[in-house]
mmCIF file of the N, C-alpha and C atoms, coordinates in Angstrom:
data_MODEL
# 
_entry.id   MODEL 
# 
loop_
_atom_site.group_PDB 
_atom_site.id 
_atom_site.type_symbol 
_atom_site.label_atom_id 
_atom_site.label_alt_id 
_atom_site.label_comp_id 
_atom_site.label_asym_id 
_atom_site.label_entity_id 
_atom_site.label_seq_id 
_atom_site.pdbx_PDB_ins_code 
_atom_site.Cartn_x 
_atom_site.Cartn_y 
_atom_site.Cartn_z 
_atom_site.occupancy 
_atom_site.B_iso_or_equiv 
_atom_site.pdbx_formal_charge 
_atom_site.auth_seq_id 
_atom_site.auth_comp_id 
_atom_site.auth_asym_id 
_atom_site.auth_atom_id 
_atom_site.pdbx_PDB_model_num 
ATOM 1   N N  . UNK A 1 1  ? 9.598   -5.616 26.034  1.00 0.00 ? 1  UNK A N  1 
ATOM 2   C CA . UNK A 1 1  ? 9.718   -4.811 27.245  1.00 0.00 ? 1  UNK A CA 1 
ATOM 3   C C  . UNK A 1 1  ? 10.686  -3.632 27.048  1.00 0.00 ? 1  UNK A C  1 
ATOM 4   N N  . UNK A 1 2  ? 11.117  -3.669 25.929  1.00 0.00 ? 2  UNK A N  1 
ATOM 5   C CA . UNK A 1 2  ? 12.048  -2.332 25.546  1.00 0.00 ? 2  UNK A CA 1 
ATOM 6   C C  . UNK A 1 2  ? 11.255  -1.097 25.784  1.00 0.00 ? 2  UNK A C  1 
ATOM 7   N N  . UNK A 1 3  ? 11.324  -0.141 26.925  1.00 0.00 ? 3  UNK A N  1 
ATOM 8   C CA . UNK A 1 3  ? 10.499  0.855  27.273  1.00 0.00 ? 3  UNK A CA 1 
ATOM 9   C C  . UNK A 1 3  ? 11.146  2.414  26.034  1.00 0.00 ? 3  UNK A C  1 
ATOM 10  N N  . UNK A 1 4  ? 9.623   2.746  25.546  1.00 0.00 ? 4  UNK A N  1 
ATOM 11  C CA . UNK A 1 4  ? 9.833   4.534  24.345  1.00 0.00 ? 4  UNK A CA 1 
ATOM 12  C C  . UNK A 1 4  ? 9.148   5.344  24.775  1.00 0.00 ? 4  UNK A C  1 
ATOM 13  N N  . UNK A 1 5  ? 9.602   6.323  24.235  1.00 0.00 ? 5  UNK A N  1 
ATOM 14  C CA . UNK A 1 5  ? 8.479   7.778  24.551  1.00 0.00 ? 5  UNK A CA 1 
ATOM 15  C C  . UNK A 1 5  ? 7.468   7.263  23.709  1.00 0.00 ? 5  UNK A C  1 
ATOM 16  N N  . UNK A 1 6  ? 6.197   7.547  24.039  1.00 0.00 ? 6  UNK A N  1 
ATOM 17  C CA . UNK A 1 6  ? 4.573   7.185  23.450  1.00 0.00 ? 6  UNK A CA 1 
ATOM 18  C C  . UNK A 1 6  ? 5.177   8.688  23.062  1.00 0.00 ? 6  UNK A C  1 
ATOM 19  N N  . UNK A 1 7  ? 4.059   8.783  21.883  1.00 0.00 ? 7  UNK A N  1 
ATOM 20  C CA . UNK A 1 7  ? 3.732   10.262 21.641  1.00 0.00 ? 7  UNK A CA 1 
ATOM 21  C C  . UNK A 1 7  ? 1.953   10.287 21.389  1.00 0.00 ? 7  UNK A C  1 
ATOM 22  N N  . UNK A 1 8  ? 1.669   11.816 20.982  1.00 0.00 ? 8  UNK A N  1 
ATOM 23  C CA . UNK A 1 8  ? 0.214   11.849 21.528  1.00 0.00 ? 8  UNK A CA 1 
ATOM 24  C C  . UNK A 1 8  ? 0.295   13.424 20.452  1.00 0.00 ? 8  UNK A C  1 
ATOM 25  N N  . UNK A 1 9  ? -0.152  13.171 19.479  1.00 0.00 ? 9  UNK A N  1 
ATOM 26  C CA . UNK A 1 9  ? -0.475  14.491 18.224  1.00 0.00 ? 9  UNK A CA 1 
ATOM 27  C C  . UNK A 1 9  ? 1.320   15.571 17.922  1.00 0.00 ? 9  UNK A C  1 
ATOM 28  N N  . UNK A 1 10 ? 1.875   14.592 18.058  1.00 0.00 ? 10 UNK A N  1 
ATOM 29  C CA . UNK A 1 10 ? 3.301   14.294 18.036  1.00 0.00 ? 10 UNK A CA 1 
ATOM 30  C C  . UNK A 1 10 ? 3.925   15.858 18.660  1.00 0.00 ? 10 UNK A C  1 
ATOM 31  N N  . UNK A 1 11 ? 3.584   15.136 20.162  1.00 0.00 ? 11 UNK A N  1 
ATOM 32  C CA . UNK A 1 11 ? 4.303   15.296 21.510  1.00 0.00 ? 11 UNK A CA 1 
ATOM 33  C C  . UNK A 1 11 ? 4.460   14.367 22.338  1.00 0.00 ? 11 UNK A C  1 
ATOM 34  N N  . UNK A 1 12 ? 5.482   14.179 23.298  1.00 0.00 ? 12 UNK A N  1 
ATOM 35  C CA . UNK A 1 12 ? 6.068   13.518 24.068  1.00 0.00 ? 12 UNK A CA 1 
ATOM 36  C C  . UNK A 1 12 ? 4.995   13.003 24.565  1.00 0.00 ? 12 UNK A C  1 
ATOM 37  N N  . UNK A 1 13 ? 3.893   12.091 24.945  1.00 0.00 ? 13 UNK A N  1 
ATOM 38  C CA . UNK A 1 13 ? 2.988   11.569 25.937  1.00 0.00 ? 13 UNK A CA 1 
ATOM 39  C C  . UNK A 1 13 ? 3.341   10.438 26.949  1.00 0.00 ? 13 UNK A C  1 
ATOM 40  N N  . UNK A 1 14 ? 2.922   9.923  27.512  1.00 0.00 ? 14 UNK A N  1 
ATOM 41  C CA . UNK A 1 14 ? 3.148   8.933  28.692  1.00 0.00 ? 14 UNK A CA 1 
ATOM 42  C C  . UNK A 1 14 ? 4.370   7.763  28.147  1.00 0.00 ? 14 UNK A C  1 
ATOM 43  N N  . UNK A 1 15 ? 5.317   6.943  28.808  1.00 0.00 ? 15 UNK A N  1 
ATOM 44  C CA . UNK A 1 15 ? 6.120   5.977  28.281  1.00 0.00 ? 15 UNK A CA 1 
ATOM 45  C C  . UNK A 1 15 ? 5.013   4.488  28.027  1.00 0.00 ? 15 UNK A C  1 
ATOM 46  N N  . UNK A 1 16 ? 5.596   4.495  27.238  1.00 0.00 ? 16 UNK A N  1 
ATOM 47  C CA . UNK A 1 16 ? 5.311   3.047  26.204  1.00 0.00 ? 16 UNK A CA 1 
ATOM 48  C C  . UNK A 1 16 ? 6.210   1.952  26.159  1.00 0.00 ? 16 UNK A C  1 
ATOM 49  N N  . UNK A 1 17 ? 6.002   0.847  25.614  1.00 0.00 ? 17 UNK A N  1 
ATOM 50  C CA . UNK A 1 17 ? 7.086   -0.323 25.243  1.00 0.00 ? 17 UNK A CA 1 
ATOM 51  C C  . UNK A 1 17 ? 6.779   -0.343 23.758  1.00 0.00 ? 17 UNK A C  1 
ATOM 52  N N  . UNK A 1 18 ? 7.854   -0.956 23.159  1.00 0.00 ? 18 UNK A N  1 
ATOM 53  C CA . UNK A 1 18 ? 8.333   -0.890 21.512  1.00 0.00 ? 18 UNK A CA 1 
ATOM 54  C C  . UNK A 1 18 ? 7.255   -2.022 21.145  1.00 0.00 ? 18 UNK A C  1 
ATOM 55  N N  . UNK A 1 19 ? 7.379   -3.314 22.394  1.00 0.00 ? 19 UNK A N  1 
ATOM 56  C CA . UNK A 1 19 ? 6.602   -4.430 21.863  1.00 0.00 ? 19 UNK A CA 1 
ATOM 57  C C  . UNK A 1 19 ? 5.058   -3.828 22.208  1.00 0.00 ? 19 UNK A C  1 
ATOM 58  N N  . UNK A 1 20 ? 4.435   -3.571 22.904  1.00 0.00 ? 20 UNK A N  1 
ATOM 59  C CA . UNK A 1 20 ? 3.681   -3.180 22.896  1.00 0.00 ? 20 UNK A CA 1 
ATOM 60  C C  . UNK A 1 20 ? 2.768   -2.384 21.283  1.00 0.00 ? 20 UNK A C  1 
ATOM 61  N N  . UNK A 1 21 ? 3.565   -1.488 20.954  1.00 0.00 ? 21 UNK A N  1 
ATOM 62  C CA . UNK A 1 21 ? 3.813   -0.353 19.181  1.00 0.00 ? 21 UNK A CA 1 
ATOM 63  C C  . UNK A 1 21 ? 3.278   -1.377 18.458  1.00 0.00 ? 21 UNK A C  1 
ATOM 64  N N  . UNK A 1 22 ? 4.370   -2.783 18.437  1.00 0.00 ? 22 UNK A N  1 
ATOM 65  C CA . UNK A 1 22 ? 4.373   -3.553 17.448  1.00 0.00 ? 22 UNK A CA 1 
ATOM 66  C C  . UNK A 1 22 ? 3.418   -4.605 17.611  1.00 0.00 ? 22 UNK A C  1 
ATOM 67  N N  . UNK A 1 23 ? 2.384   -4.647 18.669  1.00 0.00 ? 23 UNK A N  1 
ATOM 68  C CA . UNK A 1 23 ? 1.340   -5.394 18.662  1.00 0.00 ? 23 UNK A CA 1 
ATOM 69  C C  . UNK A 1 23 ? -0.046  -4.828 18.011  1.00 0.00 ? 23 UNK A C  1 
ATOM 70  N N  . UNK A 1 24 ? 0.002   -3.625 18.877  1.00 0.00 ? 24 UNK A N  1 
ATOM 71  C CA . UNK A 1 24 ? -0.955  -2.711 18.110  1.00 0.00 ? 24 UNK A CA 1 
ATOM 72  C C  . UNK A 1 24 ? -1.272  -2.632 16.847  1.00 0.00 ? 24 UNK A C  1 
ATOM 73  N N  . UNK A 1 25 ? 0.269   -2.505 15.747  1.00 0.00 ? 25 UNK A N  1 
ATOM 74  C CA . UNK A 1 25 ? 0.365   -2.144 14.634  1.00 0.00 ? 25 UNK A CA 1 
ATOM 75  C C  . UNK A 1 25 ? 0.224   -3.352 13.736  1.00 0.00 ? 25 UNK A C  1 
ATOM 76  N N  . UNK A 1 26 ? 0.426   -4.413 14.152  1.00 0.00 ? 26 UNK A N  1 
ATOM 77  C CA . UNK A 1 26 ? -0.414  -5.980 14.009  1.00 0.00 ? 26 UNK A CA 1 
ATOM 78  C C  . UNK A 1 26 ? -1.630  -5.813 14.355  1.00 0.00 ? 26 UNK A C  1 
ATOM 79  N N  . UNK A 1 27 ? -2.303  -5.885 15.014  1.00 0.00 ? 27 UNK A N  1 
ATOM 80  C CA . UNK A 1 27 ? -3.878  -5.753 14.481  1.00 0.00 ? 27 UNK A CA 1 
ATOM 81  C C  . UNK A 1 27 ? -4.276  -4.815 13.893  1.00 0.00 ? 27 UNK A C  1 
ATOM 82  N N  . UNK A 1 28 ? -3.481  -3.835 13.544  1.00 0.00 ? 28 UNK A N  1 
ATOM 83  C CA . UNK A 1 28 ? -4.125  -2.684 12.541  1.00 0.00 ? 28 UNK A CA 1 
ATOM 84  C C  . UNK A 1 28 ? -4.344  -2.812 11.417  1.00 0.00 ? 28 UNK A C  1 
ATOM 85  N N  . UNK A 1 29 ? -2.956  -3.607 11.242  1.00 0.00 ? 29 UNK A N  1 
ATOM 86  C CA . UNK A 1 29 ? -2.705  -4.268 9.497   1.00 0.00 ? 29 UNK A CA 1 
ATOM 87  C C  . UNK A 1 29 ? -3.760  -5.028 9.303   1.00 0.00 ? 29 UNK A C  1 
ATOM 88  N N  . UNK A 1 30 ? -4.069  -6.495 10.018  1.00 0.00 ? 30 UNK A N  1 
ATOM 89  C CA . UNK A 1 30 ? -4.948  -7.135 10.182  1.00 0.00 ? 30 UNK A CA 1 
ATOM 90  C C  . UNK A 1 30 ? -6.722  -6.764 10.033  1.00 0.00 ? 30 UNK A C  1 
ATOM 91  N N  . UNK A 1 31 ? -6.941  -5.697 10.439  1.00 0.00 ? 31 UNK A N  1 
ATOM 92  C CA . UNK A 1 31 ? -8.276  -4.966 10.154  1.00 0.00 ? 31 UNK A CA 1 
ATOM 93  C C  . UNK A 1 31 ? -8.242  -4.595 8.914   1.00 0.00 ? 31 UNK A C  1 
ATOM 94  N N  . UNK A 1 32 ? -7.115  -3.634 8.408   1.00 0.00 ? 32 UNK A N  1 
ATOM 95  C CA . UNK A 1 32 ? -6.979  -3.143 6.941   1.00 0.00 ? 32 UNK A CA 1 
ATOM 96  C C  . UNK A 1 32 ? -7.285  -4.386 6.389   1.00 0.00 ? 32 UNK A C  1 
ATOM 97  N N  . UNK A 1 33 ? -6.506  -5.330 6.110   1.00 0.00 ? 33 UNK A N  1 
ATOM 98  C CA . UNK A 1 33 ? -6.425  -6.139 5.715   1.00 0.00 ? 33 UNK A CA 1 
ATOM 99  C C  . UNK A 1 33 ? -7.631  -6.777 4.946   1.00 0.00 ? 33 UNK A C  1 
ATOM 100 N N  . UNK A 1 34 ? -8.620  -7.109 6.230   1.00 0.00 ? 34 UNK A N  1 
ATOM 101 C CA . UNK A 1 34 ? -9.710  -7.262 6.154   1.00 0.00 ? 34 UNK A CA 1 
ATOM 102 C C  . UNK A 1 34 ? -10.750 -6.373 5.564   1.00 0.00 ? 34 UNK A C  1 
ATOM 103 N N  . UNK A 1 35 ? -10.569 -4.960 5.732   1.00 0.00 ? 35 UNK A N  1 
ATOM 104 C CA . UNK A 1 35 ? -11.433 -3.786 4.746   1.00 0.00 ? 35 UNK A CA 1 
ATOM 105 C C  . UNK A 1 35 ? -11.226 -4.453 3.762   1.00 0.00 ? 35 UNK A C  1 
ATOM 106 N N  . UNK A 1 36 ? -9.955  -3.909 3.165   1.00 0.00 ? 36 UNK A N  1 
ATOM 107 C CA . UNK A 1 36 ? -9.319  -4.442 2.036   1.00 0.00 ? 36 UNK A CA 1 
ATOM 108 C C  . UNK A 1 36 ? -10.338 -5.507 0.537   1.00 0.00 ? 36 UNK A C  1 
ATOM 109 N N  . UNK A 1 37 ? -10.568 -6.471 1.614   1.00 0.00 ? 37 UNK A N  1 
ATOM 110 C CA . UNK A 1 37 ? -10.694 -7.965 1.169   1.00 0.00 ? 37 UNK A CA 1 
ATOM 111 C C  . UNK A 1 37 ? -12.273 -7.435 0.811   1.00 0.00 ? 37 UNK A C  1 
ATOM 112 N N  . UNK A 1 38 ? -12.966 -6.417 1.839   1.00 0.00 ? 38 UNK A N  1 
ATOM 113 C CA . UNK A 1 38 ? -14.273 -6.377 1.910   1.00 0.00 ? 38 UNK A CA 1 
ATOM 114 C C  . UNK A 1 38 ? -14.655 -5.611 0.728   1.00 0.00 ? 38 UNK A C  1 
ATOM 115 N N  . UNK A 1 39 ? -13.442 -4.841 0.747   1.00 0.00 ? 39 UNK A N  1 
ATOM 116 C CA . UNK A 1 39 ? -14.242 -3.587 -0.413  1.00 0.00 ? 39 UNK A CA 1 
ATOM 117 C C  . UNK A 1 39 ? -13.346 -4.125 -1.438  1.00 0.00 ? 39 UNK A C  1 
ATOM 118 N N  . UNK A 1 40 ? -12.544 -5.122 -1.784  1.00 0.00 ? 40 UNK A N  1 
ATOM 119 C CA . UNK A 1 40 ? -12.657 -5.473 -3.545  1.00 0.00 ? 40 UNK A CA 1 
ATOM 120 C C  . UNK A 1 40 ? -14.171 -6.460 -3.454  1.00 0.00 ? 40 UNK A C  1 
ATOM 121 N N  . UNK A 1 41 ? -14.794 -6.792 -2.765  1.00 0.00 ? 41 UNK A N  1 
ATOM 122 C CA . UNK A 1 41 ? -16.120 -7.828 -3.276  1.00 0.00 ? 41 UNK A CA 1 
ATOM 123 C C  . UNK A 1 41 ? -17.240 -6.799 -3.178  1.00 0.00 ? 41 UNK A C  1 
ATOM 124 N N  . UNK A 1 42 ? -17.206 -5.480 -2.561  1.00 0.00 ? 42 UNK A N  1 
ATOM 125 C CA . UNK A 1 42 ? -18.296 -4.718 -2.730  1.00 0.00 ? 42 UNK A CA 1 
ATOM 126 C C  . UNK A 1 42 ? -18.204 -3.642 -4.064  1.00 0.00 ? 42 UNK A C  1 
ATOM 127 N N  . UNK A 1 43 ? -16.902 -3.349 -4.253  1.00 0.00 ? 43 UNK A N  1 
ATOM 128 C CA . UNK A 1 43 ? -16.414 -2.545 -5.389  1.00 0.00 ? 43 UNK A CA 1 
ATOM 129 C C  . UNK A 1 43 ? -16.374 -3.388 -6.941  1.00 0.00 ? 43 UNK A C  1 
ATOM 130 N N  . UNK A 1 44 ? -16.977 -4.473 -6.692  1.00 0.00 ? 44 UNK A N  1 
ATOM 131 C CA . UNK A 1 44 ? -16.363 -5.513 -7.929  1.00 0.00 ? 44 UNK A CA 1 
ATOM 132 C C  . UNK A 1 44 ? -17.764 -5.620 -9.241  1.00 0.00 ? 44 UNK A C  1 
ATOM 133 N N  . UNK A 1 45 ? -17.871 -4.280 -9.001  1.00 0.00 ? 45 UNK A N  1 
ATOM 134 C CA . UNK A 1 45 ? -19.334 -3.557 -10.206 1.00 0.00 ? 45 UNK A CA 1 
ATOM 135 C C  . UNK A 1 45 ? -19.234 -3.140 -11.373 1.00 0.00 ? 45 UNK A C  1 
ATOM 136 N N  . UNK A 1 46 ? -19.540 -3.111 -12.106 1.00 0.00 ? 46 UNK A N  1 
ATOM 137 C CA . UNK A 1 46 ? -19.078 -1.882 -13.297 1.00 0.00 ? 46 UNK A CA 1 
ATOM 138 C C  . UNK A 1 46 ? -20.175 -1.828 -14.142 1.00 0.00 ? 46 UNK A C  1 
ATOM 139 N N  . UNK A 1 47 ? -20.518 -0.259 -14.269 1.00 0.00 ? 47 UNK A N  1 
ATOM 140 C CA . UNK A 1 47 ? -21.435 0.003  -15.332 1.00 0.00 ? 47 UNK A CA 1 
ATOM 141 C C  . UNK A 1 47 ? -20.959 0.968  -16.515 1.00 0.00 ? 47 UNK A C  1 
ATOM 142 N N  . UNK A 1 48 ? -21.385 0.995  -17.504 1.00 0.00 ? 48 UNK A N  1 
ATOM 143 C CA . UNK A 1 48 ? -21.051 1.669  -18.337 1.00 0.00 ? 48 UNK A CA 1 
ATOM 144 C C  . UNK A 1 48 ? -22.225 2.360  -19.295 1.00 0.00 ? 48 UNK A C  1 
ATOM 145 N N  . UNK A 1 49 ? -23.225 2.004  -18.621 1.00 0.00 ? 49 UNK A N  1 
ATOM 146 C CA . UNK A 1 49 ? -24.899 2.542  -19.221 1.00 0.00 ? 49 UNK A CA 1 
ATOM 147 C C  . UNK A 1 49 ? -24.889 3.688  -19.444 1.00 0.00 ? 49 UNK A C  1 
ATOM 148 N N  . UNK A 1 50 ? -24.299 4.913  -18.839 1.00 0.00 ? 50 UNK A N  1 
ATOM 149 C CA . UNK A 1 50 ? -24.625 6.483  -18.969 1.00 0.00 ? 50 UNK A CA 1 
ATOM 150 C C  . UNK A 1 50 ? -25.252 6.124  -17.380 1.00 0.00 ? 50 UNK A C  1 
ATOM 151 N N  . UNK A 1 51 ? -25.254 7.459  -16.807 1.00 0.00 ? 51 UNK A N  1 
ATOM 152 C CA . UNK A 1 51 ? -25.575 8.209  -15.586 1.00 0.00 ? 51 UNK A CA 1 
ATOM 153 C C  . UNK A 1 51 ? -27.227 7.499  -15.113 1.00 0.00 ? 51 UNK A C  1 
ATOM 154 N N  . UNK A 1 52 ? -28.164 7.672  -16.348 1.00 0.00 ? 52 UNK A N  1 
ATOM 155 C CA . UNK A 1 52 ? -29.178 6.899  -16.146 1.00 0.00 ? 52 UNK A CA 1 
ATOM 156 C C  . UNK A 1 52 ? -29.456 5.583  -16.156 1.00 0.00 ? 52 UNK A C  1 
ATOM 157 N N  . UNK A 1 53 ? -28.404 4.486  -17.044 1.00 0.00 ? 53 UNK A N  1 
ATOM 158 C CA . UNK A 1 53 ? -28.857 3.770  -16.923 1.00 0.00 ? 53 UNK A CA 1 
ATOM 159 C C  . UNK A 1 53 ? -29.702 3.828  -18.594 1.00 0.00 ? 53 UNK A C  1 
ATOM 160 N N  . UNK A 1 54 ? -29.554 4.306  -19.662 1.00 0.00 ? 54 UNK A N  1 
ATOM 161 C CA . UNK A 1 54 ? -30.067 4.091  -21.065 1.00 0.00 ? 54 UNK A CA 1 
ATOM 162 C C  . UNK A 1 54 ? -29.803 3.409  -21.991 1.00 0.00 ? 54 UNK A C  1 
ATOM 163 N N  . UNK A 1 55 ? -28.284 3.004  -21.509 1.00 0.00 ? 55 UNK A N  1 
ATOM 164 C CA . UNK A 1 55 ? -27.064 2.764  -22.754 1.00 0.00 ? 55 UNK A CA 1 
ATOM 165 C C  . UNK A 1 55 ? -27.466 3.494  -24.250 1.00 0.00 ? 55 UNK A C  1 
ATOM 166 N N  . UNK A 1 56 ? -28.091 4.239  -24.179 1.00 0.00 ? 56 UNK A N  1 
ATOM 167 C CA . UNK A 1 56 ? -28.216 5.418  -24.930 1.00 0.00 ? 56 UNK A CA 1 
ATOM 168 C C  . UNK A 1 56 ? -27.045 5.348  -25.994 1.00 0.00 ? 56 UNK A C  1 
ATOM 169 N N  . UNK A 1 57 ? -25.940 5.421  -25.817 1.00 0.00 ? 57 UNK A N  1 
ATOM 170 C CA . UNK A 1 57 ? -24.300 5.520  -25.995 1.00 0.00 ? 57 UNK A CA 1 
ATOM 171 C C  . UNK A 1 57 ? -23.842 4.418  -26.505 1.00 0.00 ? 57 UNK A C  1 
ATOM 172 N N  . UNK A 1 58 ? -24.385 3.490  -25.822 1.00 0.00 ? 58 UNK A N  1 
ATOM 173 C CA . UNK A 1 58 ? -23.142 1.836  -25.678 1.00 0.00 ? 58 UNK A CA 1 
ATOM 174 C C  . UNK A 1 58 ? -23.879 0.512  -25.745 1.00 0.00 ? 58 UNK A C  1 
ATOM 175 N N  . UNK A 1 59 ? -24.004 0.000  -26.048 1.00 0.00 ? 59 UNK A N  1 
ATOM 176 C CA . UNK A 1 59 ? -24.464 -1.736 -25.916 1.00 0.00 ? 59 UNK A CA 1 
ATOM 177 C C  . UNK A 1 59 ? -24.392 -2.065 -25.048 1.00 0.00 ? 59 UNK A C  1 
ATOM 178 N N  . UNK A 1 60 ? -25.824 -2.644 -24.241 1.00 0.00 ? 60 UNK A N  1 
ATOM 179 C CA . UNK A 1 60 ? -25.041 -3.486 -23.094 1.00 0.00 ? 60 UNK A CA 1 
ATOM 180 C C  . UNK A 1 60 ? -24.052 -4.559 -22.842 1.00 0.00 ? 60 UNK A C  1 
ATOM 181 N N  . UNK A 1 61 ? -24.037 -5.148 -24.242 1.00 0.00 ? 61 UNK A N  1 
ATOM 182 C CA . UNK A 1 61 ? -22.780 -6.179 -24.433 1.00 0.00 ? 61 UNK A CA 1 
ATOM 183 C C  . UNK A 1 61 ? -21.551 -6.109 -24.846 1.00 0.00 ? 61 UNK A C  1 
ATOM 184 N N  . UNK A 1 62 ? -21.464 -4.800 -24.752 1.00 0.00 ? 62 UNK A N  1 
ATOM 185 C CA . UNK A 1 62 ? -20.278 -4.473 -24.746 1.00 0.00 ? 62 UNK A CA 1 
ATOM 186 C C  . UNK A 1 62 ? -19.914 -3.623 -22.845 1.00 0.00 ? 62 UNK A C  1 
ATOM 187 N N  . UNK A 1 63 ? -20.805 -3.629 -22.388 1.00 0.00 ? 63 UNK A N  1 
ATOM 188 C CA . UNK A 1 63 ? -20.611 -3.111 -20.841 1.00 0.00 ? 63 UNK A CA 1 
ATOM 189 C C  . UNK A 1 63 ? -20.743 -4.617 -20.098 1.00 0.00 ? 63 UNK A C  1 
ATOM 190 N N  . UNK A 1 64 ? -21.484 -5.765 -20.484 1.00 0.00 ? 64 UNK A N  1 
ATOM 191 C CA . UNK A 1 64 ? -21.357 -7.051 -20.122 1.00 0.00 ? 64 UNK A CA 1 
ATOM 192 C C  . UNK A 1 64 ? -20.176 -7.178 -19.855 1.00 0.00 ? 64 UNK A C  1 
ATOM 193 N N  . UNK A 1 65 ? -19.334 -7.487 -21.316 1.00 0.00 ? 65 UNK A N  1 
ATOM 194 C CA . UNK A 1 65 ? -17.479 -7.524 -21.587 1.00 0.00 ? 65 UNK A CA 1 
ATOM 195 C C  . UNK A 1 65 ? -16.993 -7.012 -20.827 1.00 0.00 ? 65 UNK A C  1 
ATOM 196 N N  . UNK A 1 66 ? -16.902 -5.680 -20.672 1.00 0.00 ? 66 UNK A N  1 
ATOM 197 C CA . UNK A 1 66 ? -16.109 -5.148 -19.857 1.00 0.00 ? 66 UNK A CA 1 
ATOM 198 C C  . UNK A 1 66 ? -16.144 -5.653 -18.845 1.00 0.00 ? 66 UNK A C  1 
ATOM 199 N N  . UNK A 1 67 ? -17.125 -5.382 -18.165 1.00 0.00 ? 67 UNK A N  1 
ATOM 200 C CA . UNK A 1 67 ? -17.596 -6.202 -16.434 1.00 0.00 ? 67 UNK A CA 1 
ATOM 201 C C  . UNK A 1 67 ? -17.175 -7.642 -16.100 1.00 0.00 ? 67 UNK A C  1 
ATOM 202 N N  . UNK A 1 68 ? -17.281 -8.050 -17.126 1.00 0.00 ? 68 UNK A N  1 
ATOM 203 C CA . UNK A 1 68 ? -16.661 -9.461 -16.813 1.00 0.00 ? 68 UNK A CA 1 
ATOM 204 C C  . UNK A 1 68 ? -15.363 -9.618 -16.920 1.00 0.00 ? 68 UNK A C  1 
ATOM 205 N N  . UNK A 1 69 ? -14.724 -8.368 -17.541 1.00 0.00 ? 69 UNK A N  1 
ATOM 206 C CA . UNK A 1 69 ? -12.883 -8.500 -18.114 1.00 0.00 ? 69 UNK A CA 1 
ATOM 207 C C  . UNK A 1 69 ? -12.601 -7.882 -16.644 1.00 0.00 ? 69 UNK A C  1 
# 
């Protein structure tokens, strides 16, 4: 119930409470959080084929390795 200036594109806007700030900023973390978690299992890819897809360049077992390291 500790009453602050809110701000609003950092100007003075309507009064606020501190606990209030600090609830908000708890579920914010909490969402990140959750991105977070989402995009290391969607990001968790790796290719190393060339642009097409030829391995033209590279072995696939050696882009296997990697992917799995």
């Amino acid at each position: 119930m500790t009453p602050m200036i809110g701000r609003s594109h950092g100007i003075h806007a309507e009064p606020t409470t501190f606990g209030l700030k600090l609830a908000l900023m708890y579920d914010e973390f909490g969402r990140g959080l959750k991105r977070l978690r989402t995009a290391r299992e969607t990001a968790a890819v790796g290719k190393l084929s060339g642009a097409v897809g030829t391995s033209a360049h590279l072995s696939p077992q050696i882009e296997a390795y990697v992917a799995k390291n």
